[in-house]
C-alpha positions as CSV (number, residue, x, y, z in Angstrom):
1,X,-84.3,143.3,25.6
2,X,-87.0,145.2,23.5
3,X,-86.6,146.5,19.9
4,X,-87.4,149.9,21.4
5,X,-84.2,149.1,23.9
6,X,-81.9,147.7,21.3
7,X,-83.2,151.4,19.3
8,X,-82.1,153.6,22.0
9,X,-79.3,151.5,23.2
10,X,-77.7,152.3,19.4
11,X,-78.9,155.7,19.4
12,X,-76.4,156.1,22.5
13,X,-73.5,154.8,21.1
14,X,-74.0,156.2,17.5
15,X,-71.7,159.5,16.4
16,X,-74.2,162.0,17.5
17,X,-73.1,164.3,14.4
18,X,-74.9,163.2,11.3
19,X,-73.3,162.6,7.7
20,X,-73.5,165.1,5.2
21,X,-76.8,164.9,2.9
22,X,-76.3,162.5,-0.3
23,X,-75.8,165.2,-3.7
24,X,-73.6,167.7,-1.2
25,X,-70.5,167.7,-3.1
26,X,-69.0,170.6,-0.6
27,X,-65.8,169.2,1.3
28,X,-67.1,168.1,5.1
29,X,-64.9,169.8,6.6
30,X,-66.3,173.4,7.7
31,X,-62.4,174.6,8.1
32,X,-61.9,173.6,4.3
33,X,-64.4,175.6,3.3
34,X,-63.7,178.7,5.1
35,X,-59.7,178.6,4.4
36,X,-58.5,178.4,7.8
37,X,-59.0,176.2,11.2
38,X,-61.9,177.7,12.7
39,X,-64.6,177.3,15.2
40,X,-67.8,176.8,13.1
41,X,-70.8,179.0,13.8
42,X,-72.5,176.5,15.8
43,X,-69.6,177.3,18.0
44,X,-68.2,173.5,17.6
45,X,-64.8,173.2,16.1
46,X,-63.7,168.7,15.3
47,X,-60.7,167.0,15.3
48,X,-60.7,163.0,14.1
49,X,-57.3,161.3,15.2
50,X,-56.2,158.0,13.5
51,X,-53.2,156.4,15.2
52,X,-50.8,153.1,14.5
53,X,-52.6,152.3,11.4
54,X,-49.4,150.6,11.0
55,X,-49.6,148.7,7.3
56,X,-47.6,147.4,4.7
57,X,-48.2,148.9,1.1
58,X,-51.5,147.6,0.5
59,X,-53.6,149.0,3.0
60,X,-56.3,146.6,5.0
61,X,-59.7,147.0,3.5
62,X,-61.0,147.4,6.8
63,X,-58.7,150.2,8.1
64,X,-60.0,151.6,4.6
65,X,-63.8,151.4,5.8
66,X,-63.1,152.8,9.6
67,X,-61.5,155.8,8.3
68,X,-64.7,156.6,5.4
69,X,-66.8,155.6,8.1
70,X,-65.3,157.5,10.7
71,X,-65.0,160.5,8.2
72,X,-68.6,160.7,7.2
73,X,-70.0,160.0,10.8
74,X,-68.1,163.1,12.4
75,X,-67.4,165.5,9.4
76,X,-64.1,166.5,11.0
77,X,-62.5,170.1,10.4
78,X,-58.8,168.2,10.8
79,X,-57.5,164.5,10.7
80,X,-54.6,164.1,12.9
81,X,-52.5,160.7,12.3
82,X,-50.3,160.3,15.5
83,X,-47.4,158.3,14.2
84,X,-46.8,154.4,12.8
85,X,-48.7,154.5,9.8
86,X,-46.0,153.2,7.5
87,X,-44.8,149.3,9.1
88,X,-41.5,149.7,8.3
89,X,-40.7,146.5,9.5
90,X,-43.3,145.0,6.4
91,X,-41.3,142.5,4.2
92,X,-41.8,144.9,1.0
93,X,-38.6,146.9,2.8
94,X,-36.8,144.0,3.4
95,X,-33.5,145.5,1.2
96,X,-33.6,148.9,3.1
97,X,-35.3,147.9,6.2
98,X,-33.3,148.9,9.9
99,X,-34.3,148.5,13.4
100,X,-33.1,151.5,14.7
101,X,-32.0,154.9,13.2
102,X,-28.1,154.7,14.1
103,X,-27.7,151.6,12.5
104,X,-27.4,150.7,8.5
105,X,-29.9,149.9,6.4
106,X,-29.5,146.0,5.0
107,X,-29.2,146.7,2.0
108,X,-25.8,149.3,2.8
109,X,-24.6,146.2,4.3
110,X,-24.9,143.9,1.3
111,X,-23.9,146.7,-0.1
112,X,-20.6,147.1,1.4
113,X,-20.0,143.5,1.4
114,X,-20.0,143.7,-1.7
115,X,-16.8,143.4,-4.0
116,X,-18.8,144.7,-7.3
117,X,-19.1,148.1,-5.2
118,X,-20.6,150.4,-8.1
119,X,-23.2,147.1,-8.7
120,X,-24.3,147.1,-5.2
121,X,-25.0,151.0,-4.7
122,X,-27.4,150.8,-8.5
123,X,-29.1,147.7,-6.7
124,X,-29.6,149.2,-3.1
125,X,-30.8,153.0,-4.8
126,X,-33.6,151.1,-6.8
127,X,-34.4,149.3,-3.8
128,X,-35.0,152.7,-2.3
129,X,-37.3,153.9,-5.1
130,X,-39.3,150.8,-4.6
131,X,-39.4,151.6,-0.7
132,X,-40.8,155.5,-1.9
133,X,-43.4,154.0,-4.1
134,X,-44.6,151.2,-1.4
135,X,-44.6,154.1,1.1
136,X,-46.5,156.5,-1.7
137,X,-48.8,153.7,-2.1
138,X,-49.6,153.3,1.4
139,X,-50.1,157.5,2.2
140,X,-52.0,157.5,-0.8
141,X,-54.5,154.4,0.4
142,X,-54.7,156.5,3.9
143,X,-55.8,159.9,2.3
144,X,-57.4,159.3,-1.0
145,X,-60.9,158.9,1.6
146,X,-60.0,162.7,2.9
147,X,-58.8,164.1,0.0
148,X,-62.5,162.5,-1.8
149,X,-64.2,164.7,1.3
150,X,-62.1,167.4,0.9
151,X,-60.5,167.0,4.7
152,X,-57.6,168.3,5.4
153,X,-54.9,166.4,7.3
154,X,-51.7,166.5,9.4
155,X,-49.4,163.7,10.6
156,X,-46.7,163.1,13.2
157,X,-44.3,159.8,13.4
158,X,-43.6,157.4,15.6
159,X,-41.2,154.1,15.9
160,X,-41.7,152.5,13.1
161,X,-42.0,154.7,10.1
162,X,-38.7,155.8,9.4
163,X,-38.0,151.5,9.6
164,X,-38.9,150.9,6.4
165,X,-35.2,152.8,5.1
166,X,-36.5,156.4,4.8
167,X,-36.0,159.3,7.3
168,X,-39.3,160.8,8.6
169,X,-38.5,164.3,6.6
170,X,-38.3,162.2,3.4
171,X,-41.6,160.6,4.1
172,X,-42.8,163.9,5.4
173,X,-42.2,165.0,1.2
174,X,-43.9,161.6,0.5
175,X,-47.0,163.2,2.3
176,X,-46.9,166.4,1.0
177,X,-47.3,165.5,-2.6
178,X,-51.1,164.7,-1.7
179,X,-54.1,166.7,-1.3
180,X,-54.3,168.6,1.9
181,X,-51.9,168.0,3.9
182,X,-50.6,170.7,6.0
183,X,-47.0,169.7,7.1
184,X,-44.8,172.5,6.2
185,X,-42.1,172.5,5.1
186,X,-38.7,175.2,5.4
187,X,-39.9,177.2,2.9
188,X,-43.7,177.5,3.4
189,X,-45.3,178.5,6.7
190,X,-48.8,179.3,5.2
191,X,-51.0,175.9,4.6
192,X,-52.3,175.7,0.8
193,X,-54.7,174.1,-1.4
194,X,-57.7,173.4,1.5
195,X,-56.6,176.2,3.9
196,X,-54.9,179.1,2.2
197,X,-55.5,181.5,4.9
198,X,-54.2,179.1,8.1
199,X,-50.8,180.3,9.5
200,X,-48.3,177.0,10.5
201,X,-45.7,177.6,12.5
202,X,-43.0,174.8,12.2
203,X,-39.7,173.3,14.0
204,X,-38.6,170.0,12.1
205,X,-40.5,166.9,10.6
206,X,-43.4,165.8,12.4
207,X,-43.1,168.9,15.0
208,X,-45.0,171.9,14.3
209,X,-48.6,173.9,15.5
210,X,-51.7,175.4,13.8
211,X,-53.5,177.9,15.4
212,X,-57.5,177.5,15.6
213,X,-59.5,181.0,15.6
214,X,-62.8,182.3,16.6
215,X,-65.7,182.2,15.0
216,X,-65.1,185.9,13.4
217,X,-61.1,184.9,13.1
218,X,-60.2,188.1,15.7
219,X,-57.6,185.5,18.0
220,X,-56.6,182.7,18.5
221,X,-58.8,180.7,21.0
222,X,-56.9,177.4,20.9
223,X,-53.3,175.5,18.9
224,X,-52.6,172.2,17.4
225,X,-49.8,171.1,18.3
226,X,-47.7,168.2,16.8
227,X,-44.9,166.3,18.1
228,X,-42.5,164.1,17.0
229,X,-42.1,162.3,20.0
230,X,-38.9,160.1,19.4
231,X,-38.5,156.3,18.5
232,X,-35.7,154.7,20.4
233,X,-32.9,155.4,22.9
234,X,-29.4,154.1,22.3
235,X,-29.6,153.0,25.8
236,X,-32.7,150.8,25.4
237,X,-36.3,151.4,25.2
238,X,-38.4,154.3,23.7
239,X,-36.8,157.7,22.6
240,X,-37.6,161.0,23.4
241,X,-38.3,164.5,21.8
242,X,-35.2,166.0,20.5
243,X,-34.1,169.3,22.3
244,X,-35.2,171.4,19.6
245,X,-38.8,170.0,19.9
246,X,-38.9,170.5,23.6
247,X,-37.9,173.9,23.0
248,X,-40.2,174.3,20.0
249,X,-43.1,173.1,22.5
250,X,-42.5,175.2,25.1
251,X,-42.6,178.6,22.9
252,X,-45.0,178.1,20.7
253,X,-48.2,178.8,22.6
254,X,-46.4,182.7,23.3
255,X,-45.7,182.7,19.8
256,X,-49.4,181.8,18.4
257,X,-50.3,184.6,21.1
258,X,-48.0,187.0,19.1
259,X,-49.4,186.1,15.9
260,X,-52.8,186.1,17.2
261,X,-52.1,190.1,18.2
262,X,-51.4,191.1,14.9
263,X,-54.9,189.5,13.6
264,X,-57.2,191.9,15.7
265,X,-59.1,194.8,14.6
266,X,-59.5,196.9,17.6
267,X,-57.8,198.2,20.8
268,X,-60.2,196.4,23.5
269,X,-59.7,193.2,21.8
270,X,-56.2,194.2,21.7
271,X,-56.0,194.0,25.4
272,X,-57.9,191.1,26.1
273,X,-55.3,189.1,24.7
274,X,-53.9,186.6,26.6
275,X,-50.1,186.2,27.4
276,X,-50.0,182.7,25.9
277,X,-53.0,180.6,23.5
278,X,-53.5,177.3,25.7
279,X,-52.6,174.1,23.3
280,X,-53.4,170.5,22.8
281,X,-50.1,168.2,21.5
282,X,-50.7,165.0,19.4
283,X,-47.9,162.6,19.6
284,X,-46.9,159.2,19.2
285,X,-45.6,157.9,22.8
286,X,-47.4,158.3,25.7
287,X,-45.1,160.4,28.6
288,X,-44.4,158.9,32.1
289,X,-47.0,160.5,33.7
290,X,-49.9,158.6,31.8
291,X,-48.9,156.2,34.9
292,X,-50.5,158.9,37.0
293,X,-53.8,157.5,35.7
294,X,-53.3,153.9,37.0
295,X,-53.4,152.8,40.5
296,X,-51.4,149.8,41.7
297,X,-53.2,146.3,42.3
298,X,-52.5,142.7,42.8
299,X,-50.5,140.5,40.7
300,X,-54.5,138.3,40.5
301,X,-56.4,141.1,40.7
302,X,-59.6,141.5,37.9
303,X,-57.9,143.5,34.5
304,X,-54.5,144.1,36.5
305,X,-51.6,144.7,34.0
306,X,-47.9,144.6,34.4
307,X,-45.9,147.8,34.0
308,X,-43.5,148.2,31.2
309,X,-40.1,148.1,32.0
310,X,-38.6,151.1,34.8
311,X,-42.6,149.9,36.1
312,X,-41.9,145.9,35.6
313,X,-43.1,144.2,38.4
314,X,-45.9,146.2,39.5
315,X,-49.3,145.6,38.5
316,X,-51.7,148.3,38.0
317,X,-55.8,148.9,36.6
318,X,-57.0,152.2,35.7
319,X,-58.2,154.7,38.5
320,X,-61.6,154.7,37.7
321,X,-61.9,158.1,40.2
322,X,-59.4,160.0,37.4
323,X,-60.4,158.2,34.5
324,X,-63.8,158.3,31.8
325,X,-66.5,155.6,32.1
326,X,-65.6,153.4,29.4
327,X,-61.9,153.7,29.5
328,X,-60.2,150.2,29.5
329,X,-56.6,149.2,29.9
330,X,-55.0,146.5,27.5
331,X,-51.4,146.4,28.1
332,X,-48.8,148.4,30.3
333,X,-48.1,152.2,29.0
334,X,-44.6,151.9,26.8
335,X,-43.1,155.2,27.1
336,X,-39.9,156.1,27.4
337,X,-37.5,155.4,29.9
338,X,-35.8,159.0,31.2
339,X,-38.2,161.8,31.7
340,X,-37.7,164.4,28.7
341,X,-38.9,166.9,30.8
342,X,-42.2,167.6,28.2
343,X,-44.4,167.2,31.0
344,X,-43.0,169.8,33.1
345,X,-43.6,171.8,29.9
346,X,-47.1,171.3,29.4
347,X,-47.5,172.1,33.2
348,X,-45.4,175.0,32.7
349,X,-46.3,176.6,29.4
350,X,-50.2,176.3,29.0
351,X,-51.2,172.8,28.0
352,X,-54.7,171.6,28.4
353,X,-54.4,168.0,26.8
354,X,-52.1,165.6,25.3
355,X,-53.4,162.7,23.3
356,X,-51.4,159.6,22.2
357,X,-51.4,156.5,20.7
358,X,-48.4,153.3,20.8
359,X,-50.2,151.1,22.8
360,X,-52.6,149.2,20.4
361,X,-54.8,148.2,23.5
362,X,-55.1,150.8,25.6
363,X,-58.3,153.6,25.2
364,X,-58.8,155.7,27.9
365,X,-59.0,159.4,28.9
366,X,-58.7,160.9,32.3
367,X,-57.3,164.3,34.1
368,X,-54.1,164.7,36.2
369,X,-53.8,168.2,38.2
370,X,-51.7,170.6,37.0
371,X,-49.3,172.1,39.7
372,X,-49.7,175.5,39.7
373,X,-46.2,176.1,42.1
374,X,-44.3,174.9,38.5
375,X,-46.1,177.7,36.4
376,X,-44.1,180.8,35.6
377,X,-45.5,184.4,35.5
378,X,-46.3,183.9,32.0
379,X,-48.9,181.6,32.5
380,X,-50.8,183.2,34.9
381,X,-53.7,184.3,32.9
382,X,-53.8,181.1,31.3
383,X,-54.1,178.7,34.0
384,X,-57.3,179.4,35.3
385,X,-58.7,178.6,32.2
386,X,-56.9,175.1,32.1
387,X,-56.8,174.3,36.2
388,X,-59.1,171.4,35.7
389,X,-56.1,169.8,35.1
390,X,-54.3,167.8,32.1
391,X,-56.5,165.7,30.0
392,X,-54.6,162.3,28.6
393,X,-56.1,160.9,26.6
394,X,-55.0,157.0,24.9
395,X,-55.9,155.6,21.6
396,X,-56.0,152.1,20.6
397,X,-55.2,151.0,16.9
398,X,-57.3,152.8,14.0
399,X,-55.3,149.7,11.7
400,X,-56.0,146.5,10.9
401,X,-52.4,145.1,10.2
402,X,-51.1,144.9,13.4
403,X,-51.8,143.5,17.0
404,X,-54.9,145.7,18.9
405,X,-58.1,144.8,20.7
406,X,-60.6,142.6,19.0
407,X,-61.0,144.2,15.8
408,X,-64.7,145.6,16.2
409,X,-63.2,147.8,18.7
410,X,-60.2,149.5,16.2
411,X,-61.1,152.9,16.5
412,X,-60.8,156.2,15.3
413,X,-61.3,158.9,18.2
414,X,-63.1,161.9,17.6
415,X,-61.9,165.2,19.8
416,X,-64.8,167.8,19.7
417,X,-64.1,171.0,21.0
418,X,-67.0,173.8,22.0
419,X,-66.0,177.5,21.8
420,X,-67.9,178.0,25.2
421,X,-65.7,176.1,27.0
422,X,-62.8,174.8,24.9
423,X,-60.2,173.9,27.1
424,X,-63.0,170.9,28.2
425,X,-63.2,168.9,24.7
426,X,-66.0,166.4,24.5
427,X,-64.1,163.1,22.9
428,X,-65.7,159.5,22.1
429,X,-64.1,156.0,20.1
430,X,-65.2,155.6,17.0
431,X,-65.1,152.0,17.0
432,X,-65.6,149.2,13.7
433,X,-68.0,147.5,14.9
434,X,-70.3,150.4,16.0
435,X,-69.2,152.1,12.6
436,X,-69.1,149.3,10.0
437,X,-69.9,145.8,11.5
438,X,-68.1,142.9,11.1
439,X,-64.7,143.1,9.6
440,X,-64.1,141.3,6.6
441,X,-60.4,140.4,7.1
442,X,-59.0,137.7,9.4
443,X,-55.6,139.6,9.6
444,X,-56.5,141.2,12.7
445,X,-54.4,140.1,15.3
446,X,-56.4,140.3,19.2
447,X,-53.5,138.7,20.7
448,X,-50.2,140.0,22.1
449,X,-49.7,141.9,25.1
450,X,-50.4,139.7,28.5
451,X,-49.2,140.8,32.2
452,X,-46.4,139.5,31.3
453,X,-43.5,141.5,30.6
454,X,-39.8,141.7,29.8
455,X,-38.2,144.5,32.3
456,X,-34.5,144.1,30.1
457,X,-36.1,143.9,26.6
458,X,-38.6,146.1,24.3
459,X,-41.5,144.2,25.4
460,X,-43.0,141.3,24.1
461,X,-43.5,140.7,20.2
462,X,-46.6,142.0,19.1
463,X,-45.9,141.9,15.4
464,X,-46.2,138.3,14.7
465,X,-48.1,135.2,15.9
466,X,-46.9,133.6,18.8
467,X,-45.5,129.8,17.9
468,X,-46.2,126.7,20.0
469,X,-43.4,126.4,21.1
470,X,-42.7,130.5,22.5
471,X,-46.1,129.8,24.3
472,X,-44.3,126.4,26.3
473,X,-41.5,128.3,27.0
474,X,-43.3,131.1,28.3
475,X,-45.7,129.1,30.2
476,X,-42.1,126.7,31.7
477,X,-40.7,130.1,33.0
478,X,-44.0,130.8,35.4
């Protein structure tokens, strides 16, 4: 290959939105500067998502240099972290670590094992103030990059966060102490400090939706919408939303409508107002349907991976006729067990894309149609702007302390929306390699996830190297 081929060949794969120009101290993100999420005048509005970053209190350098990288490369207007940033399973919350949310912290149960009662209680409430700072320490390593560039930032959780002994609206507080975030809390609705003028409209911790206006801020052309997706269910595997979520996400694109009504300035734009703002959801697990995207195949067959288990057994590889060029599949889709029902709901309600993350491996984006018998009257001036169908979209890892792909491919993905047509965003990876290079740290783990599966458990252990003697076991029961 030529120099003039290796040239365009990186020109093709390069961010195609340049970094700002050295000595321009303005924040990057356009939204920042004009108060509010907004499409920009070039008609573009950005959203950078980071997902399963997934780290202990000191932060991988590398995940450090993706995210500055990634953050100068697309100037987003929003970062959206979609759940598993804090490992809560990371040996610094070893005295108030628990697997699941029903059961007791270890430290309670030293706790109450304990005859010195009064002793045990001091000991296990400075182990949670250490937990608060290593969890501080660890949001602060995450945004100090954004709140340097003057980005805002929202985040959602996932199944691991609350691990580490603290619920997700405590670490929720945690976040809100720095620069820009714009999870709100019961008694503030209206973002501060990067976008004083941006309306939030909130349900519980991790689960609320910011509207995104026009270029002359008249309506509402598009929502945010955040989820807190669950962790696990009492009866095994993933969780679900709660109720009140499900709820929250099936009224909220009417209500951004309402709001939207009382921002415009005239009576024609008045009744060109739609009965609903269509909406995009950002959420940790991935929902049934994601299978929809996959197409069974051989046990042998080239990149075939096994289903996770109620799909155990059955091998599958993307559908290359629903899914992006470039889209690859690394491990079988973990979601949830028992349909919540959210699909239905964005079928239903006005939903043009839902992006996740979970599995570490997996990066793809494709389009499943939306059935237009299940819409209500409601919706009926909204679907034809979203019939295309339901963008999915999958993110791998955007961390470096966990398992993933090979680490020049942890990625950050960038979802660009145009106000021309902005129920069709334009998204890309924003992978390390392409980014930064080579990482610097050997703590990447590539392995993990095989077809191989456990239908009865929660999959196979990703979080730490396999021994010698797990591998002859595994290889004795094939």
């Amino acid at each position: 290959m030529t120099e003039l081929q290796n040239a365009a060949k990186a020109a093709a794969t390069r961010p195609r939105i340049q970094p700002a120009e050295e000595g321009d101290d303005r924040p990057l993100s356009i939204s920042a500067r004009l108060g509010r999420l907004q499409f920009h005048q070039s008609g573009k509005f950005r959203v950078l998502q980071l997902t399963d970053i997934q780290d202990g209190p000191k932060v991988s350098k590398d995940t450090i240099k993706l995210i500055e990288a990634s953050l100068d490369a697309t100037r987003p207007d929003i970062v959206i972290f979609t759940g598993n940033q804090i490992a809560g399973y990371d040996p610094a919350y070893a005295q108030t670590t628990r697997k699941r949310r029903w059961s007791v912290s270890v430290g309670t149960v030293r706790k109450t094992a304990s005859s010195k009662s009064s002793e045990a209680s001091e000991r296990f409430e400075a182990a949670l103030e250490r937990t608060r700072a290593s969890v501080r320490a660890t949001v602060e390593q995450l945004v100090r990059p954004l709140a340097d560039r003057g980005i805002p930032w929202a985040v959602t959780f996932g199944n691991h966060d609350f691990q580490c002994g603290l619920g997700n609206a405590e670490i929720e507080s945690i976040c809100r102490e720095f620069p820009g975030c714009l999870n709100p809390d019961s008694a503030r609705l209206q973002a501060e400090q990067y976008l004083p003028s941006q309306r939030v409209f909130a349900c519980e911790p991790g689960t609320f939706a910011l509207p995104v206006s026009d270029v002359d801020h008249t309506t509402s052309v598009l929502g945010l919408v955040l989820l807190d997706s669950g962790d696990y269910a009492r009866s095994g595997g993933y969780g679900s939303p709660s109720a009140e979520a499900l709820r929250f996400l099936a009224e909220v694109p009417e209500m951004m409508a309402t709001q939207s009504q009382k921002q415009v300035v005239s009576h024609e734009t008045a009744k060109s107002q739609e009965q609903a703002v269509p909406c995009m959801v950002f959420q940790h697990f991935p929902v049934q349907q994601y299978y929809q995207l996959l197409k069974p195949a051989a046990t042998n067959a080239a990149r075939a991976i096994e289903g996770y288990r109620n799909f155990a057994g059955k091998h599958y590889v993307l559908d290359e006729e629903k899914t992006l060029p470039g889209s690859y599949l690394g491990e079988g889709i973990s979601c949830p067990d028992t349909d919540s029902g959210e699909f239905a709901i964005l079928e239903q309600c006005g939903y043009f894309a839902i992006s996740a993350g979970h599995d570490h491996r997996n990066a793809f984006v494709g389009t499943v149609p939306i059935s237009r018998n299940s819409a209500d009257a409601r919706m009926a001036k909204v679907l034809p702007k979203v019939i295309g169908g339901l963008m999915m979209i999958a993110s791998p890892t955007s961390g470096f302390g966990s398992y993933g792909p090979v680490p020049q491919k942890r990625a950050a993905r960038l979802i660009e929306f145009d106000i021309r047509h902005p129920y069709e965003p334009r998204t890309q990876l924003l992978e390390y390699g392409e980014l930064v290079g080579k990482p610097s740290s050997g703590k990447a783990y590539a392995y993990g996830m095989t077809s191989e599966s456990k239908p009865e458990s929660e999959g196979v252990d990703l979080l730490h190297r396999p021994t010698w003697w797990s591998k002859l076991l595994s290889w004795m029961r094939k």
